[in-house]
N, C-alpha and C positions, 0 to 999 in steps of 0.2 A: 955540742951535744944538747937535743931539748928536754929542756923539762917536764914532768908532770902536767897536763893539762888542768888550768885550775876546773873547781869545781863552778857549774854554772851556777847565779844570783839565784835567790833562794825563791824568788817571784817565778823564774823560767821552771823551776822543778814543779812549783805549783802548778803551772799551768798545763804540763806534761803530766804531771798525774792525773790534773783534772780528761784533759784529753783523752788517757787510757781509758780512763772509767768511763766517759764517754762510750767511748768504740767498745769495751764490755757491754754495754746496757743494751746497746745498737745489737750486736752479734746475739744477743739472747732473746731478742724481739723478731716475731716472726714481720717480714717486710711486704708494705703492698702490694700487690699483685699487679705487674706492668699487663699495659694492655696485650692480650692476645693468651695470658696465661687463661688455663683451665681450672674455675674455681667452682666452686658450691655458693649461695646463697639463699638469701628468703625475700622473697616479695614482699617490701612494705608499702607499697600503692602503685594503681594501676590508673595515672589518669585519663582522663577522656577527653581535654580538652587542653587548648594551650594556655589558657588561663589556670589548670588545676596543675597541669605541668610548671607552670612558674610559678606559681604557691608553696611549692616545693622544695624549691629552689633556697641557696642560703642566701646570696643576693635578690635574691626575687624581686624586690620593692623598685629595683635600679632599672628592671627592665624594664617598665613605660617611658622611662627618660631615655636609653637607647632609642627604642623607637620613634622617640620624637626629635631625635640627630643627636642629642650627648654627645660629646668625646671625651676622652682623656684630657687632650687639652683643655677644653673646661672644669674640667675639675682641678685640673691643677692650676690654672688659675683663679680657683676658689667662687666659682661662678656657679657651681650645682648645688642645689640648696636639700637638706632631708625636710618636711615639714608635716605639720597634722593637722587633722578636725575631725571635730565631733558633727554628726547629725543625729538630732534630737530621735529617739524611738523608744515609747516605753517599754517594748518586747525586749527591748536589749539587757544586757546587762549593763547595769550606772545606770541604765536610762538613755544610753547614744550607742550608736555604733563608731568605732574611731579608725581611720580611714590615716596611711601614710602617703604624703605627697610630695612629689619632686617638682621642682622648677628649676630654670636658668636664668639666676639676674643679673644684671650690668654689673662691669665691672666696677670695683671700687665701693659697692654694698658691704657695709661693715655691723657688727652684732647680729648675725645670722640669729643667734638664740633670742626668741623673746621679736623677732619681727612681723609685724602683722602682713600678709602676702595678699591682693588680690588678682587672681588667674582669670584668665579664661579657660575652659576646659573643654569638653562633649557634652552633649547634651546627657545623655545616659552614661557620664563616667562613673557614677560611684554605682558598684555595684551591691547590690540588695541582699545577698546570698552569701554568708560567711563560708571561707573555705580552711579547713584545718585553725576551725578558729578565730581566721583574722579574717579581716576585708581585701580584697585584690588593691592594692596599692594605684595613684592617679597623679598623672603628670598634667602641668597645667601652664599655660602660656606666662610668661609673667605681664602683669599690664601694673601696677602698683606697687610701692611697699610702707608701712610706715612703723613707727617705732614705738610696742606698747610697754609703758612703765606698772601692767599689772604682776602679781607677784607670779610664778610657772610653778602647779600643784609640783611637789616632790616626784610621786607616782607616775604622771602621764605627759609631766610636761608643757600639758597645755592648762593654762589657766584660765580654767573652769571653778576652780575650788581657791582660796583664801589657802585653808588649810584641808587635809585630807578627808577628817570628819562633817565637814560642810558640804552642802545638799549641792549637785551640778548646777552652775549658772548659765552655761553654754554659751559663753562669750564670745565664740571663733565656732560659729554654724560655720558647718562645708559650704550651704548655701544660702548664704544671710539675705537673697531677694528672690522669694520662690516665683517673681516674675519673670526675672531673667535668669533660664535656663543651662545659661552658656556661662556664667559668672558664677564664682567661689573665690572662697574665701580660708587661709591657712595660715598657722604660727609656725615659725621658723622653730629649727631645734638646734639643727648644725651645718658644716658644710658634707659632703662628698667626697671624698680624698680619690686621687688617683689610681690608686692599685685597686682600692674596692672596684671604680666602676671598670678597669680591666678583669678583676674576676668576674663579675656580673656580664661584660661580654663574651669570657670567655664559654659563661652558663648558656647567653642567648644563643652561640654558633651552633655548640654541641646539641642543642636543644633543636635547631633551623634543619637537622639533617632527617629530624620525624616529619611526614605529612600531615595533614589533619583528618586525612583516613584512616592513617595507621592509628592514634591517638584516639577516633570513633569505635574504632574497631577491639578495642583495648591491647593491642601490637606493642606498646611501650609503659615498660615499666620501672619502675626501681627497686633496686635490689640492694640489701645490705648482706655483709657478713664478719664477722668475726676475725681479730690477730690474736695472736696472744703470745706473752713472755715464755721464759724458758719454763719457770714454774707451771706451766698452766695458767695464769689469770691474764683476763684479757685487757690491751692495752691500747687497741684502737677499732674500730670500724666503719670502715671503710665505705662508700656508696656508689651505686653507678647507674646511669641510665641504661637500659639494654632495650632491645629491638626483640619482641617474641614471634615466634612462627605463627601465623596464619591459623588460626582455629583450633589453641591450647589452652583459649580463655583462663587465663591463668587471675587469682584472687589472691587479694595479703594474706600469707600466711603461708601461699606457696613454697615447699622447697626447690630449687629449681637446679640444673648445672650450666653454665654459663662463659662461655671466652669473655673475659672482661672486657671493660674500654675504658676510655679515658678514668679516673677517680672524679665523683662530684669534690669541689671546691678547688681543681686545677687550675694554672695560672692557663695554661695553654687550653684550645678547644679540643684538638683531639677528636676521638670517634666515642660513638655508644657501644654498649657491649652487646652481645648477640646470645641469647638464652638458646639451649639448642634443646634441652629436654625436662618435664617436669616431673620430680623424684620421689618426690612425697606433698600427697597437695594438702593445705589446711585442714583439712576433716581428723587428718590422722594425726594429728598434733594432739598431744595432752592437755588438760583443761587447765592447767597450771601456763601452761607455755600460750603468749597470744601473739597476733601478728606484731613484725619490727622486734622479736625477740631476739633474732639472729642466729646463724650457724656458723661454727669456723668454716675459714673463708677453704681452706683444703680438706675439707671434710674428717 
């Protein structure tokens, strides 16, 4: 005859309660919307261009180093570098505009942070026109590296400043020889890890299925909207590229209704979503409410 089962280790019941409550929290939060569902959203930008389209992006900085061959295997051999610089501009704010920059250097490059990099780049890489703020990120050939024992400001990383309070010295010009057009100059910060630059292509694929007509045309947009818990309050949202019809010129603030696609920040590429009609366009929005507000995602 068996016994009683003893009871489980007092760590296994933790763990299973913890689990429970898990799967509670999970069931009372409303769930992404898989691709093809029928949701509601709002227009938070309509870019024009594949540069404005990947300013967007939460990888974005990653895509000049795809373009110029990255892989995964470089990064996971610690070969893709994140880096910056300053060019001097008094219109800016500080005084510079500051520009993120990716490189690939030889194996066996060690203290990424704090590296001085000289690239070759384009002639017109750094672009002049801030977007959403920053500068469009520039990947750059590696041709140099060496090793600077200046202090790295707390704030920006790049050592321009001693301490914060101190005037910009601009130690690490983008282009420290305005003769040669095709040479720059950048401090290392970190390396690249693996999975990022796999989300980052996953952003380029999704991205590669828009023209650069549709993109003129303002045909592609992004849309957010709203989850929310059992309560009412809301606990994620959600982003997607979509594809608009032909001559709905739709603006931020748009409410639109929409088949989803892929979620932005998926590991996978996936498709874009397809906006099929627009519901309430920005005008009619209250003056409390501005675009990137969001609407739950099921109206």
């Amino acid at each position: 005859m068996k016994g009683p089962h003893p009871a489980p280790p007092r760590h296994d019941r933790a763990l299973r309660l913890a689990a429970a409550a898990t799967a509670l929290l999970l069931a009372a939060c409303q769930t992404t919307p898989p691709p093809g569902d029928l949701i509601v959203g709002e227009v938070a930008d309509v870019p024009r261009t594949r540069v404005e389209l990947t300013r967007g992006a939460t990888h974005g900085d990653l895509h000049p180093a795809l373009r110029a061959g990255a892989t995964p295997a470089d990064a996971a051999a610690g070969r893709l570098l994140l880096a910056g610089c300053a060019w001097p501009d008094p219109a800016a704010p500080g005084g510079a505009r500051l520009y993120t920059v990716t490189t690939l250097v030889p194996a066996g490059v060690d203290r990424p942070r704090g590296l001085w990099l000289q690239l070759g780049v384009e002639d017109a890489a750094f672009e002049t026109r801030p977007l959403q703020g920053r500068f469009p990120a520039v990947h750059g050939r590696f041709i140099a590296a060496a090793q600077l024992e200046t202090p790295l400001d707390a704030h920006t990383g790049v050592p321009w400043r001693l301490r914060p309070e101190d005037p910009p010295q601009f130690q690490v010009h983008c282009r420290p020889d305005a003769a040669a057009p095709t040479q720059a100059a950048a401090i290392g910060f970190r390396r690249v890890g693996e999975t990022e630059l796999r989300f980052a292509a996953a952003e380029a694929q999704r991205y590669a299925q828009f023209t650069d007509a549709e993109l003129a045309a303002g045909a592609v947009v992004r849309v957010r909207c709203r989850l929310r818990m059992a309560d009412g309050t809301d606990w994620h949202t959600p982003e997607f590229v979509a594809r608009a019809p032909a001559g709905l010129d739709l603006a931020p603030g748009d409410v639109v209704r929409l088949r989803a696609g892929t979620e932005e920040g998926a590991l996978q590429a996936g498709s874009p979503g397809q906006v099929i009609e627009r519901t309430r366009p920005s005008s009619a929005r209250g003056p409390a409410s501005g675009p990137g507000a969001g609407v739950p995602c099921r109206g």
